[in-house]
C-alpha positions as CSV (number, residue, x, y, z in Angstrom):
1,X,-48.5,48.6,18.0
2,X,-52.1,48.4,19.0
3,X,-52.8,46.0,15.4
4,X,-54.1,42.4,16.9
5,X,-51.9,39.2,16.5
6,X,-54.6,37.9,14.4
7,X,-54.5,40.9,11.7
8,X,-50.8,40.8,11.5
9,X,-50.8,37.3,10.7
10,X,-53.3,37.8,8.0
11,X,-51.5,40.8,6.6
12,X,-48.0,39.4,6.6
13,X,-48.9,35.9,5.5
14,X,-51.1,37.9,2.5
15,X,-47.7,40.1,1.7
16,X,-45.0,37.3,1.6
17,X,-47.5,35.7,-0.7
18,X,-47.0,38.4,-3.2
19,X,-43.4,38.8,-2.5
20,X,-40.6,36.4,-4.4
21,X,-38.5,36.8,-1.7
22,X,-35.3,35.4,-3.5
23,X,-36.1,38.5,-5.6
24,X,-36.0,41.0,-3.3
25,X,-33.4,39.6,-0.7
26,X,-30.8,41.7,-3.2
27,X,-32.4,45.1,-0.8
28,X,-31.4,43.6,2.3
29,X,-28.5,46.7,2.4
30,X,-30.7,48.9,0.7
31,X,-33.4,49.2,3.6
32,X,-35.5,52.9,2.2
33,X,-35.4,51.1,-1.3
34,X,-37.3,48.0,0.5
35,X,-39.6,49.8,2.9
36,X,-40.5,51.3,-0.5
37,X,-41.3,48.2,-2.0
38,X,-43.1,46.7,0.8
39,X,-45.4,49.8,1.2
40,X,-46.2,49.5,-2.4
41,X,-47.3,46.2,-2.4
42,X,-49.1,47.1,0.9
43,X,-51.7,49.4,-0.6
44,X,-52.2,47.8,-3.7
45,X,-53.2,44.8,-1.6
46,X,-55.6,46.6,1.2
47,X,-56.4,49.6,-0.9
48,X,-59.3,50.1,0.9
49,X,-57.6,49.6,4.5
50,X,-59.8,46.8,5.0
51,X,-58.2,46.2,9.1
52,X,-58.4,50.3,9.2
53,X,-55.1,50.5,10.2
54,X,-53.7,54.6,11.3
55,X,-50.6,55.2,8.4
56,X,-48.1,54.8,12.1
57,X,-49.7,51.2,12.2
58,X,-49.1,50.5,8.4
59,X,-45.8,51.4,8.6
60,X,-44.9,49.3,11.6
61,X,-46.3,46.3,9.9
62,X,-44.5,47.2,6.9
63,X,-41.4,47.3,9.0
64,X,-42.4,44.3,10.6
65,X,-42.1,42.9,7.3
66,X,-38.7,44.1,6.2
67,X,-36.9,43.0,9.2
68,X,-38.2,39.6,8.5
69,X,-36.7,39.9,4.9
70,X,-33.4,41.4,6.0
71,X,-33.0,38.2,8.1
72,X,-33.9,39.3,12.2
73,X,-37.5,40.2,12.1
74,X,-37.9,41.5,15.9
75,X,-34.4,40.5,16.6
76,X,-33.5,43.1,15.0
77,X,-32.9,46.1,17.1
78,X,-31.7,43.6,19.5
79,X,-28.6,42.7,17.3
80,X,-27.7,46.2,17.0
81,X,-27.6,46.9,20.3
82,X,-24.1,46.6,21.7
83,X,-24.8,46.2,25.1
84,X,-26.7,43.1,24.4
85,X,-24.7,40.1,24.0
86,X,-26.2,36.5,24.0
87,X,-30.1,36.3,22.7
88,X,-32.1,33.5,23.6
89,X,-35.6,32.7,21.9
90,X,-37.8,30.0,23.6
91,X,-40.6,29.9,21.1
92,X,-42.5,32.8,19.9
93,X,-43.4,34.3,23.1
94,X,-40.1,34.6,25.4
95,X,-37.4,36.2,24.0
96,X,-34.6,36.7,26.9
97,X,-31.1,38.9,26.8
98,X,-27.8,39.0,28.2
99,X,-27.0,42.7,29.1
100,X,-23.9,43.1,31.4
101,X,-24.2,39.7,32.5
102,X,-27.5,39.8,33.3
103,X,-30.0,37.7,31.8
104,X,-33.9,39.4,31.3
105,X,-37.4,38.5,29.4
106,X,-37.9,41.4,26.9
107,X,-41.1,42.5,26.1
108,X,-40.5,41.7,22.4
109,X,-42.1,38.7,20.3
110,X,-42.7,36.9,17.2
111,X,-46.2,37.1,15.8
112,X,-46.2,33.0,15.8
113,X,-44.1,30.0,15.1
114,X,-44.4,30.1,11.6
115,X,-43.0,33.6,11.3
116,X,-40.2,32.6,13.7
117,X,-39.1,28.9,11.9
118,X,-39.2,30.9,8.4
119,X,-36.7,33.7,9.6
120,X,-35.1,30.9,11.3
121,X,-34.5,28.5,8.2
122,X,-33.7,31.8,6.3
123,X,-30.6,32.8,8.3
124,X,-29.4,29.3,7.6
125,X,-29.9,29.5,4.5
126,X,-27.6,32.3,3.5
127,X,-24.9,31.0,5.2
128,X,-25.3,27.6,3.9
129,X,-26.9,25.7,6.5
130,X,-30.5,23.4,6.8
131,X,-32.8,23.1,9.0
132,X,-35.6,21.1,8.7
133,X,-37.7,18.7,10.4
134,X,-35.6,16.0,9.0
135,X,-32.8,17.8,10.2
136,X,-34.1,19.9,13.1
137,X,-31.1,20.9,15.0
138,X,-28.3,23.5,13.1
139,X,-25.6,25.3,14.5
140,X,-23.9,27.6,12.2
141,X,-21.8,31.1,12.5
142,X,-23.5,34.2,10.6
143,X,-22.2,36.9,8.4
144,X,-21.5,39.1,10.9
145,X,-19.2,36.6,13.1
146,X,-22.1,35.7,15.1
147,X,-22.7,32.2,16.3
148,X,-26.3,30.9,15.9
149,X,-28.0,27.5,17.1
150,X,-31.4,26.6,16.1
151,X,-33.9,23.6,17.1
152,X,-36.9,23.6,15.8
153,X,-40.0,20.8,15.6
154,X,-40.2,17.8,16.6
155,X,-37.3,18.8,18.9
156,X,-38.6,21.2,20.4
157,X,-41.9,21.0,22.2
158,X,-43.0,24.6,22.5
159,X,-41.9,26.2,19.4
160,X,-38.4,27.0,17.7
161,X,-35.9,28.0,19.9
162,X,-33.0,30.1,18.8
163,X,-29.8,30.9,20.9
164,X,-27.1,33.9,19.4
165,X,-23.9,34.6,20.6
166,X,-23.7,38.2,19.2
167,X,-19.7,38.8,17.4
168,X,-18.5,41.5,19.4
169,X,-16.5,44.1,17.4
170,X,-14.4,45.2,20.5
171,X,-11.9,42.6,21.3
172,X,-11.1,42.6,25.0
173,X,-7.6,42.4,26.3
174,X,-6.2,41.3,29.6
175,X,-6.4,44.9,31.0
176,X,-9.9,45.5,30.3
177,X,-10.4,42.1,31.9
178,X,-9.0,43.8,35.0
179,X,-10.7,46.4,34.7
180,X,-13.5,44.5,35.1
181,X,-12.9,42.1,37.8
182,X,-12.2,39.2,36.6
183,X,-8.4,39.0,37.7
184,X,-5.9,41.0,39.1
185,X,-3.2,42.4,37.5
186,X,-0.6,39.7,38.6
187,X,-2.6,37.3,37.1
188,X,-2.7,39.2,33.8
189,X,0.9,39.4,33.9
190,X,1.6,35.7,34.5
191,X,-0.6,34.6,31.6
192,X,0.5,36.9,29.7
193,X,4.1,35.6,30.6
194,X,3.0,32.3,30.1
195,X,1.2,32.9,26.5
196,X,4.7,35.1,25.5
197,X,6.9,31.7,26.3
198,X,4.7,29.2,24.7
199,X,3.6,27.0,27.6
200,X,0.4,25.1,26.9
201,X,-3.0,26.3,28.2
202,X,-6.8,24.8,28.7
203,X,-9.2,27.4,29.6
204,X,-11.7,25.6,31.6
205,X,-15.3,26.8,32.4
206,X,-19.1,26.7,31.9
207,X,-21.3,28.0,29.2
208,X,-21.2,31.8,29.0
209,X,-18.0,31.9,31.5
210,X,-15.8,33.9,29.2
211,X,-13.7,31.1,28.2
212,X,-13.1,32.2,23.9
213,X,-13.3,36.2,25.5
214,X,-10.0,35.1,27.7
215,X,-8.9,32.8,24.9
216,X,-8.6,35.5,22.4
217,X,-7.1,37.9,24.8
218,X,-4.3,35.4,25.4
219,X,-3.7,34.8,21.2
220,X,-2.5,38.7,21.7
221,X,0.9,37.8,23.0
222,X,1.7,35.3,19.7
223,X,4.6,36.1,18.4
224,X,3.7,37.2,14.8
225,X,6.6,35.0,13.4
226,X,4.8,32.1,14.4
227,X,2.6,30.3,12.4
228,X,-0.7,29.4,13.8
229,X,-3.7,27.0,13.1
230,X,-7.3,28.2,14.9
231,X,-9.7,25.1,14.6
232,X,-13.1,26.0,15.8
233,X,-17.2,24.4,15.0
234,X,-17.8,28.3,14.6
235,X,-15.1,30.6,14.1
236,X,-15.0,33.1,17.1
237,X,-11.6,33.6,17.2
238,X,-9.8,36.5,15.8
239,X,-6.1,36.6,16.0
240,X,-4.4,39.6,14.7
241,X,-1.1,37.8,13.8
242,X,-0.1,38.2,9.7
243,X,0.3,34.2,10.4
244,X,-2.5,32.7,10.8
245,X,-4.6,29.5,9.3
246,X,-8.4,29.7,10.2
247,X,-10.6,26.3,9.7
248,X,-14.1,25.8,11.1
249,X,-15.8,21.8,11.1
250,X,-18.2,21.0,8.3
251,X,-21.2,18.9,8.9
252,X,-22.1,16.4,6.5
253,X,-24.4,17.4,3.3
254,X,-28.0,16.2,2.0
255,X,-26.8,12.8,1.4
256,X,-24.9,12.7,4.7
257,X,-21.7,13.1,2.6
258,X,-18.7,15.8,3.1
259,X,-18.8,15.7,7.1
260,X,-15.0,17.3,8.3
261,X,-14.9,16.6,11.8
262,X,-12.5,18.6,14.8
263,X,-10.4,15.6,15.3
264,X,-10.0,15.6,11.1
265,X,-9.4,19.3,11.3
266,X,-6.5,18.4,14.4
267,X,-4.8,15.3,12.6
268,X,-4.7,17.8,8.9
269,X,-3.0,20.7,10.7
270,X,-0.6,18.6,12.0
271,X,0.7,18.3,8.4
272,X,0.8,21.8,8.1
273,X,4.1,23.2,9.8
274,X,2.2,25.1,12.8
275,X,4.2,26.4,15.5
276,X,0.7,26.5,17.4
277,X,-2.4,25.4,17.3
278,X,-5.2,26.6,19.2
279,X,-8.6,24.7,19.2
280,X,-11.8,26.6,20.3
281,X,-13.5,24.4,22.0
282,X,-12.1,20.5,22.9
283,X,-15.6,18.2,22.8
284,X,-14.4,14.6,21.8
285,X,-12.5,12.6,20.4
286,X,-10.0,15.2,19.0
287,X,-8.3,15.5,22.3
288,X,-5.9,12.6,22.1
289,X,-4.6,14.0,18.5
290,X,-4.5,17.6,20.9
291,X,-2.5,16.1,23.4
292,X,-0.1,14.4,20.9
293,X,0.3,17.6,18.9
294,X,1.1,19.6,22.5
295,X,3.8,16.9,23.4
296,X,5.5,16.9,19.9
297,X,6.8,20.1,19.7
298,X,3.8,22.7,19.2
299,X,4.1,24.7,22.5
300,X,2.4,27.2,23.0
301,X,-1.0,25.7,21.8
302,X,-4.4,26.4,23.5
303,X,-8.1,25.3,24.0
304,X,-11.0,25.4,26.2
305,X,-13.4,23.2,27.5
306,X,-16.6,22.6,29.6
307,X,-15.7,21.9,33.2
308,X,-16.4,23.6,37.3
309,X,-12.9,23.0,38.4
310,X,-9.3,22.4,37.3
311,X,-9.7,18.7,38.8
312,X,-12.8,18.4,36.5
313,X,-11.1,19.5,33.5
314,X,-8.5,16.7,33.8
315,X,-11.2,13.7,34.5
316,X,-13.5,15.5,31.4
317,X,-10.1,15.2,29.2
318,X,-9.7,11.6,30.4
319,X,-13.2,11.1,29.5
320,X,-12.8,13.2,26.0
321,X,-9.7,10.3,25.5
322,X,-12.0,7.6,26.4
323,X,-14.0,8.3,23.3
324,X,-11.4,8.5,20.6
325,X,-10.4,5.2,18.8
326,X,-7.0,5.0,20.7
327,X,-7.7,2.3,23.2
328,X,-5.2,2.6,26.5
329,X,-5.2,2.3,30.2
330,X,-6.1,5.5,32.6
331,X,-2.5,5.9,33.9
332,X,-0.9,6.6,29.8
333,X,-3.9,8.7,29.8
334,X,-2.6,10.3,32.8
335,X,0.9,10.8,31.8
336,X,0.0,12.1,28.3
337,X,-2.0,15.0,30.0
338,X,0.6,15.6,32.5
339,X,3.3,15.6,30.3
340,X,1.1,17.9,27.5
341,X,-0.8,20.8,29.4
342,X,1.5,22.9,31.8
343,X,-1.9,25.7,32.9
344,X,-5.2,25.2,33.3
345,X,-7.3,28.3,33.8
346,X,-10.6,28.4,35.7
347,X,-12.9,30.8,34.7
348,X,-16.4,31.2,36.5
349,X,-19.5,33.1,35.7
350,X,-20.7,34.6,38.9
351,X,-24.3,34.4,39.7
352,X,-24.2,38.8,40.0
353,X,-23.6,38.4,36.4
354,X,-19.6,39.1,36.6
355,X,-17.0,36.6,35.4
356,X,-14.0,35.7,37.6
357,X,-11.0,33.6,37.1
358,X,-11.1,31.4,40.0
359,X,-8.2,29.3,39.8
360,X,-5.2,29.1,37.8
361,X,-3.6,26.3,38.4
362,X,-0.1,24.3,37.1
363,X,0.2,20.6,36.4
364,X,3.0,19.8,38.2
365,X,3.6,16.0,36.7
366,X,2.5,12.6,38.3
367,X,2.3,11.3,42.0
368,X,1.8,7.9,41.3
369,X,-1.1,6.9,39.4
370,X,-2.6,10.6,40.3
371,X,-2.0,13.9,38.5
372,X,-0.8,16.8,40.7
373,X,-2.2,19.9,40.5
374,X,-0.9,23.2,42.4
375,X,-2.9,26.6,42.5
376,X,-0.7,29.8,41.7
377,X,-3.4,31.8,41.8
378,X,-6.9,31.8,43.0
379,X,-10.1,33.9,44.0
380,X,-11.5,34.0,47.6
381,X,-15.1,35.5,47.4
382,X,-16.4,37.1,50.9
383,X,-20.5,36.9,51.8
384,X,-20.9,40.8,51.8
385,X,-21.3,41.9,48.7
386,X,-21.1,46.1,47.6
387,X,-23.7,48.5,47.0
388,X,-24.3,47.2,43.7
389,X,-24.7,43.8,45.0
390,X,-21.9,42.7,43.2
391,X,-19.9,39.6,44.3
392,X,-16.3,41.5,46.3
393,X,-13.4,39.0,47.0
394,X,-9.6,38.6,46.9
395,X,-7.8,37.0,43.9
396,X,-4.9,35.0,45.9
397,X,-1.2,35.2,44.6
398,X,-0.1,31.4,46.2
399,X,3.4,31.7,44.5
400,X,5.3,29.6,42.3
401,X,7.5,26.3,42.9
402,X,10.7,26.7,41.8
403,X,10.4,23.2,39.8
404,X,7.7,25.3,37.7
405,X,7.6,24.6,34.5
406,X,6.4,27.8,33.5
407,X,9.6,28.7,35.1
408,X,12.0,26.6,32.8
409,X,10.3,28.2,29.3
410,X,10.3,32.0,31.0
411,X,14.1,31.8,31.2
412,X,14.5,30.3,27.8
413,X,12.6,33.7,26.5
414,X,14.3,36.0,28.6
415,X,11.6,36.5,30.5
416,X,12.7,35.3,34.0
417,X,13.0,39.0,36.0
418,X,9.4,39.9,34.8
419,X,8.2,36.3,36.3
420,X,9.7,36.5,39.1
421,X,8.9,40.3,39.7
422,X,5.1,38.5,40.0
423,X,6.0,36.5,43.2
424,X,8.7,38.1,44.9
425,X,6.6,38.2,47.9
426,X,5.5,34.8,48.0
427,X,8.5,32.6,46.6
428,X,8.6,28.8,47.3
């Protein structure tokens, strides 16, 4: 579209001045009927074409308009492409993607801040969220599954910024992950072993690693005669058990009232009969109530965190400890993790774009004051990389000690020949 920045500006700020919005929002999944709408009010407000404007360039704008109405503005191709999975909006200019892993500047844009902090504060309103400059900072899962965080002025310094983890409709399973890379098939086998026989896993990585894709792969091999409890901040997991108890955090309301917190949402479920629980993300003071509710008979429950390595993941849940009200020395600490989480599971994103497991790794109990971790798996990257300059490498089957307590619940579900059909090459 050839139409300055300037002209736009004038024309959309002159059309959403005619437009009750709240009026029209009930076309959002009637687009013709809206586009019909729009271009009336168009010509009866430049009737004389004042910009002179070809009829290709009036109906861009007019597009232009209705996107912004049906809640994505120039997002909006963007969410319905597939491929794309994460978008990330640094002020009106820069609007980046995550394709395949890969992360590139578009050559899309909003016409200025004001059109992007209105469709911003509009998609929170219709899912019941604020943001404002009293309140510049939301975080908020849409209709469509998709998780959305916002910051907008004075937090941010060079216009809103918007970050959306696109809901994918395609739920991945181990074997795709193999597929892909990110494991080998004795891997896949063992965890899915390991989710089948309710030992209790953290899923450990960075932002973007694949740690909810794996985490939901994993809720597959729930027995559906158990009944589970999914706390998350946004819901992004979608269990396919008949079972299951979904509950997201709430923050607190226009007069700071009404906030519902993870380690509220943790200590409630407790009192309702779960056989798991699986938490989507573990940031705070929750995990102690996590830890208790893993040592008191809920095996089988799951979360993930933010950590590099498995050794990180046990000093962040120290840490996470630290912060709750329940005051104790490092070495309870210590035990209570030992003693709670059997698997931790290190996943990586690459910097080709790919994701990897890189370690899983079993808490084997305490060594004096230390917790004692040993790798049953691991991936070995080489320097020389393949024609697609993707990252090549070998995921390591290090075998499992026979004092494994993955071992103990694997025979308890009958499950003991496929286990051991993993490392009959490498037993200990």
């Amino acid at each position: 579209m050839n139409v300055s920045l300037t002209a736009q500006e004038l024309i959309r700020e002159k059309m959403l001045a005619n437009i009750d919005i709240d009026k029209v929002e009930y076309l959002v999944d009637d687009y013709s009927k809206l586009i019909d709408l729009l271009s009336q009010t168009y010509h009866g407000l430049f009737n004389e074409n004042k910009y002179k404007l070809t009829t290709q360039e009036q109906n861009k704008i007019i597009e232009m308009i209705a996107d912004e109405i049906t809640g994505f503005g120039p997002l909006r191709e963007l969410m319905e492409d597939e491929s794309i999975s994460d978008i990330m909006v640094n002020g009106p200019e820069k609007i980046f993607i995550e394709r395949y892993g890969l992360i590139t500047l578009t050559n899309r844009r909003f016409i200025n801040n004001t059109q992007l902090t209105d469709i911003t504060k509009r998609l929170m309103q219709r899912v019941n969220r604020r943001i404002d400059e009293g309140r510049p900072l939301a975080d908020a899962r849409l209709i469509d599954g998709s998780r959305i965080n916002a910051a907008i002025s004075p937090i941010t310094l060079d216009g809103t910024s918007l970050s959306i983890r696109k809901f994918s409709k395609n739920k991945r399973k181990l074997e795709d992950l193999v597929d892909m890379g990110a494991m080998s098939s004795d891997m896949a086998n063992f965890l899915i072993i390991s989710a089948s026989c309710r030992v209790n896993i953290i899923i450990s990585g960075g932002t973007g690693s694949g740690k909810t894709t794996l985490l939901n792969a994993l809720s597959k091999y729930i027995s559906e005669n158990e009944r589970v409890i999914t706390l998350e901040d946004a819901a992004e997991l979608n269990l396919e058990q008949p079972h299951v108890v979904r509950m997201e955090t709430r923050l607190a309301g226009v007069e700071n009232t009404g906030q519902i917190t993870m380690r509220d949402l943790v200590i409630n479920s407790l009192r309702m009969r779960p056989d798991r629980i699986i938490i989507g993300e573990c940031r705070g003071e929750e995990t102690f109530e996590m830890l208790q509710a893993m040592n008191t008979g809920h095996n089988g429950s799951m979360s993930t965190l933010h950590a590099n390595t498995p050794r990180d993941a046990i000093a962040r849940l120290e840490s996470m400890i630290m912060m709750g009200p329940v005051n104790m020395p490092i070495f309870t600490i210590r035990r209570n993790i030992a003693s709670a989480i059997n698997l931790i599971v290190q996943v990586s994103r690459m910097n080709d774009g790919s994701r990897k497991i890189r370690n899983i790794s079993e808490i084997m109990g305490m060594e004096g004051e230390n917790i004692v971790l040993q790798d049953i798996f691991s991936f070995k990257p080489i320097k020389e990389r393949d024609q697609l300059g993707k990252i090549q490498g070998e995921f390591i089957n290090h075998g499992l000690l026979r004092r494994s307590s993955v071992r103990v619940n694997a025979e308890i579900y009958n499950l003991s020949n496929e286990l051991s059909s993993i490392f009959s090459m490498v037993e200990k």
